[in-house]
C-alpha positions, 0 to 999 in steps of 0.5 A, a space after each residue: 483516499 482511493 479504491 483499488 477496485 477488483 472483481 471480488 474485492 475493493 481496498 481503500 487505502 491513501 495515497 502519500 502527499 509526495 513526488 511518486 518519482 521518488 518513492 518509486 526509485 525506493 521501491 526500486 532500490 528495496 527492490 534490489 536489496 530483496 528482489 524475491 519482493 517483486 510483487 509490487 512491480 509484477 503483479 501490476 504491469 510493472 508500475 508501482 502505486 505508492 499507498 497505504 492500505 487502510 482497509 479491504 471490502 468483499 466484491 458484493 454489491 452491498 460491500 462495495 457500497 459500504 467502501 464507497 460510504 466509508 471512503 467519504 466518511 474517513 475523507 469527510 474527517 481526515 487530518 494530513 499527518 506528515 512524518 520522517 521515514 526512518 525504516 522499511 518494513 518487509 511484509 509477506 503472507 501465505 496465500 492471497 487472504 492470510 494476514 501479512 507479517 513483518 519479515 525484514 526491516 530495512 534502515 534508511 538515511 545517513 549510516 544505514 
């Protein structure tokens, strides 16, 4: 688990147990196929950060220590889990806070 740590916001999320090398020629082929869906790459200076996102905290000084109370809770019990990727989901949403939705579906692998 790790934290993305903002002025007025924290995410916990998890970081995949594989070769960034590759999941970031991925997200760079996705890229291509819907270049409007920049924002992993744009908003970060151009790098990708491979996560899921597990959950957000407000930036109050109460909150933050609440993310960090509940990053080793979730690591102190956490199980690996491996799986086979078959498609890519496209999420977007409206405005910085509203909840993001599925948009596009994108097959991977053999035939796709």
């Amino acid at each position: 688990f790790c934290l993305f740590k903002r002025k007025r916001s924290a995410t916990l999320w998890l970081r995949p147990d594989t070769c960034d090398d590759e999941l970031d020629k991925l997200q760079g082929a996705l890229q291509g196929v819907v270049p409007h869906c920049r924002e992993q790459r744009s908003n970060h200076g151009g790098t990708f950060t491979p996560h899921m996102t597990v959950t957000h905290f407000t930036a109050g000084e109460q909150e933050q220590e609440d993310c960090e109370a509940v990053k080793k809770q979730a690591q102190e019990g956490w199980k690996s889990v491996a799986f086979m990727c078959k498609e890519v989901h496209v999420m977007a949403r409206q405005g910085s806070t509203g909840q993001f939705r599925l948009r596009a579906r994108i097959a991977l692998g053999e035939g796709a």
